[in-house]
N, C-alpha and C positions, 0 to 999 in steps of 0.2 A: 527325440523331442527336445533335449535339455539343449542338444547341439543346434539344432533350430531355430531357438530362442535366443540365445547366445548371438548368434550369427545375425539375426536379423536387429537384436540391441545395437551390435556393435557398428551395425551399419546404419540406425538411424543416429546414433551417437554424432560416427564419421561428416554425416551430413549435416547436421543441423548446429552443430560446432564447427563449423566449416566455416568461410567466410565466401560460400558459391553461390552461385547463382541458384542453387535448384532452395538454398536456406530464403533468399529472394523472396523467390516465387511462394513460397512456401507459408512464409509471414503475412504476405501479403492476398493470397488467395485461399490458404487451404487452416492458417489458423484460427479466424475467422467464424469455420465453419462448427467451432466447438461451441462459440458463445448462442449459436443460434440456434442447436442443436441442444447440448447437452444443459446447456444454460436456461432456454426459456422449457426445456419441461423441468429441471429442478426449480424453478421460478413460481411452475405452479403450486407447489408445497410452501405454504408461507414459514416454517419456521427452518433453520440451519439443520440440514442433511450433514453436512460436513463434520459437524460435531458427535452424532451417532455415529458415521461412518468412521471415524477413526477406532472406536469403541470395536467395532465389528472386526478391523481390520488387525487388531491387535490381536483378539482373542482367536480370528483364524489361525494369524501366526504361530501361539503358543497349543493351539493342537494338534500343526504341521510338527511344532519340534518334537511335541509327545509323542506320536503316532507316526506322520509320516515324512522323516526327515529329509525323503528323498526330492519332495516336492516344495523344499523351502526356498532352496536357489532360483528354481523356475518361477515362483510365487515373489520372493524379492521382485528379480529383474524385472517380472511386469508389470510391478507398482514403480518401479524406476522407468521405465518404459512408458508410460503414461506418463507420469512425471514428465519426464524429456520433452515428448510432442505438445505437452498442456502448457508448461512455463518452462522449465532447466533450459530450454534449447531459445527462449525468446529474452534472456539476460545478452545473447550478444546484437541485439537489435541496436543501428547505429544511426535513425532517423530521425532522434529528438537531438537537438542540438545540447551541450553541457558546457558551462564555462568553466575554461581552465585558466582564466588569467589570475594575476595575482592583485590582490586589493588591497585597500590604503583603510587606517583607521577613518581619515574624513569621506569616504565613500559609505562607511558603514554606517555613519555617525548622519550624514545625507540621507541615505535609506532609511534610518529610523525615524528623520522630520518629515518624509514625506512619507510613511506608512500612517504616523499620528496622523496627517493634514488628511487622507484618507478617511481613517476612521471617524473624525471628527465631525467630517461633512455626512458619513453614514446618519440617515433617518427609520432607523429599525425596529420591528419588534421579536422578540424572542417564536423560534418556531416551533411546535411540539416534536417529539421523538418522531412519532409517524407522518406526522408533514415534512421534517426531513427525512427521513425515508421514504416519500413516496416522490417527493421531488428532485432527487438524488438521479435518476434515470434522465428526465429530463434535463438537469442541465449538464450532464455529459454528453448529452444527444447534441447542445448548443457548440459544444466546442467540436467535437465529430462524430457526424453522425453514425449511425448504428444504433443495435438492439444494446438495450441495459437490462440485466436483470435487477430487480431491487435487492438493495443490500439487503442481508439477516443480522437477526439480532442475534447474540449469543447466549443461551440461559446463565451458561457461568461465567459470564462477565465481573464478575467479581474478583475471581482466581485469574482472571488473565491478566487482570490489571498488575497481581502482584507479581505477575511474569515482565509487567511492562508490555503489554502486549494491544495495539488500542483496534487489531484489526488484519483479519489474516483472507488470505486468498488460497481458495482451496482446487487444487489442479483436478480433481475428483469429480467434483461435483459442477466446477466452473461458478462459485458464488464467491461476493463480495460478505464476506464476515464480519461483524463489527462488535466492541463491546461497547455496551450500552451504560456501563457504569459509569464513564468519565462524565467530565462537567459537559453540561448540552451544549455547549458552544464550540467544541471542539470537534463533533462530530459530522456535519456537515462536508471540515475538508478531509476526515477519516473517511468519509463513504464514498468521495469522487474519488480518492487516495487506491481505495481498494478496488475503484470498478477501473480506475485504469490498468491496474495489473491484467482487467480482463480482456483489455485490449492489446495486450502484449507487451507492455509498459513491464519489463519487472522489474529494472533497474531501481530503488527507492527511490534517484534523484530524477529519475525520469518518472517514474509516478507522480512524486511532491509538485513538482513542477507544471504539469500535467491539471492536479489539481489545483492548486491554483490559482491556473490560467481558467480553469471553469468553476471557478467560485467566484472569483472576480467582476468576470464576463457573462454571469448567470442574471444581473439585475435582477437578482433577489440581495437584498441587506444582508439579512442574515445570514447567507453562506459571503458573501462577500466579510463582511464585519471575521466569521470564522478563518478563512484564509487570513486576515490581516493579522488578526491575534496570533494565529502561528509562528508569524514574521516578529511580531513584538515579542513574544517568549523568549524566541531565539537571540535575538538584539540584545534581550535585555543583560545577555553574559556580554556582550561587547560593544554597545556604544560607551563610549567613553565622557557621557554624560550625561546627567539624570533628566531622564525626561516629565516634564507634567500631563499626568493623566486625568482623566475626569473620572470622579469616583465610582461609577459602576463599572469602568474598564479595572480601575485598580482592584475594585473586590471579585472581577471574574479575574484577573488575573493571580489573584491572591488565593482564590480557590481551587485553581491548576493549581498550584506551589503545593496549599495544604494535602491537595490530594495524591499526588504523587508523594512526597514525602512520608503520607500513613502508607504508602502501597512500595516503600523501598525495602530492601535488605536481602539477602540471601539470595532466594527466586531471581529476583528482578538483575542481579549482576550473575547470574549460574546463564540466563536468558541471553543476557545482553554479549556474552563468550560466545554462545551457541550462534547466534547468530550472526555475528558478525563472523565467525566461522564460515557459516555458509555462504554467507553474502560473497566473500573473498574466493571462496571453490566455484563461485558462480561469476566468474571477472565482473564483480562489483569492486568498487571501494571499501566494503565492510562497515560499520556504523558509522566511521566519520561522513558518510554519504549522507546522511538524513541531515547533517550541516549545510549541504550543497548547494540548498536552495538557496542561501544570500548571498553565493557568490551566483546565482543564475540570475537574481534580480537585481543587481547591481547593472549587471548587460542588460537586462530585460530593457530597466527604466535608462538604458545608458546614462548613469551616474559617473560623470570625470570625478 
């Protein structure tokens, strides 16, 4: 049994870290088949499975090691085994393009006057929690089409936050997770953010990107308005000029600041190790990646 398991790990390992043709085919017709499958019946349960399901998964674990240790290895490998076929194997997917050139302070400094001239000409109103949630599907559907399951809310969205955590994709259950505690304006490019991972996106900079391009492209405001502020956040460690805001941008933007700030310390740098750990086991970049985006929209808007 234990040698059976083993053997058949190792070979979808083999495969799906491969850069072959059958990883190909694979991406392209057969993983697919999880979001439509495992995805629209967990879709039918409106609150996050994934969040119990961890619960459960832990406490098996600790009565394998009491009782029966012989079934621990076997019980790993086939949550790494899932693992693999759900996301681990779709980190080397190489079909979103990624800039790797090098940029100039007045490119960046470019980007940040035409992200304001953007936001500026935004005519928007603020959307409730479940209007973006329930329009989050659709305008992933805009950019390519396929089934979306709706994002879930997280109940302890509170605790995640102190992890730094604004939104997790669970290989288990095939859901887009989100915490709901951040400021509402951010959430919007957090849930296209997360249902691109369901599209085999798991690169961050390939998610970020991703979203977006579908928040942008959604002709809704307020997910548009959401993508841009993302963009302003990040600028705002690097243009090398102060920009003027209109005061309701400045006090959403001040309200990110305040709340990240109460939600820093300990957790949130223990988290941000952990992951960029994994990011890098998985040929990511590791956290500098969630930077990525302003070097992709520099190419995007071909900024000289």
């Amino acid at each position: 049994m234990l040698i059976s398991v083993i053997l058949l790990f190792l070979i979808i390992v083999f495969t799906f870290y491969s850069k072959s043709k059958y990883f190909i085919y694979y991406t392209k017709y057969i993983f697919p088949v999880y979001k439509n499958t495992i995805g629209r019946i967990c879709n039918i349960i409106p609150y996050s499975i994934f969040q119990w399901l961890v619960i459960v998964l832990v406490i098996v674990l600790v009565y394998l090691l009491i009782k029966k240790r012989k079934a621990v290895v076997p019980y790993l490998l086939s949550l790494f085994l899932i693992y693999t076929l759900t996301c681990g194997s779709m980190y080397n997917r190489q079909d979103l393009h990624v800039s790797s050139k090098e940029i100039t302070q007045e490119q960046i400094d470019a980007l940040a006057t035409l992200i304001m001239e953007k936001i500026n000409a935004l005519d928007y109103q603020p959307l409730s929690l479940d209007e973006i949630i329930e329009l989050s599907p659709q305008v992933m559907n805009n950019l390519e089409e396929g089934y979306y399951p709706k994002p879930k809310k997280i109940i302890g969205s509170k605790y995640m936050s102190y992890f730094g955590i604004t939104g997790i994709y669970s290989p288990f259950t095939i859901e887009a997770n989100i915490d709901i505690d951040t400021p509402l304006y951010s959430i919007p490019f957090c849930c296209c953010h997360e249902l691109s991972h369901l599209n085999g996106y798991m690169k961050e900079e390939q998610a970020n990107f991703n979203a977006y391009k579908a928040c942008v492209e959604s002709n809704i405001p307020y997910f548009e308005y959401s993508a841009y502020m993302q963009i302003i956040s990040k600028l705002s460690n690097y243009a090398s000029f102060k920009i003027t805001v209109p005061e309701y941008l400045y006090n959403d933007l001040q309200e990110g600041i305040d709340y990240w700030n109460d939600h820093e310390g300990t957790l949130s740098d223990l988290e941000d190790q952990v992951n960029d750990t994994y990011l890098k086991a998985n040929n990511d970049q590791g956290t500098v990646s969630y930077g990525q985006l302003i070097y992709d929209l520099i190419e995007y808007y071909c900024i000289d």
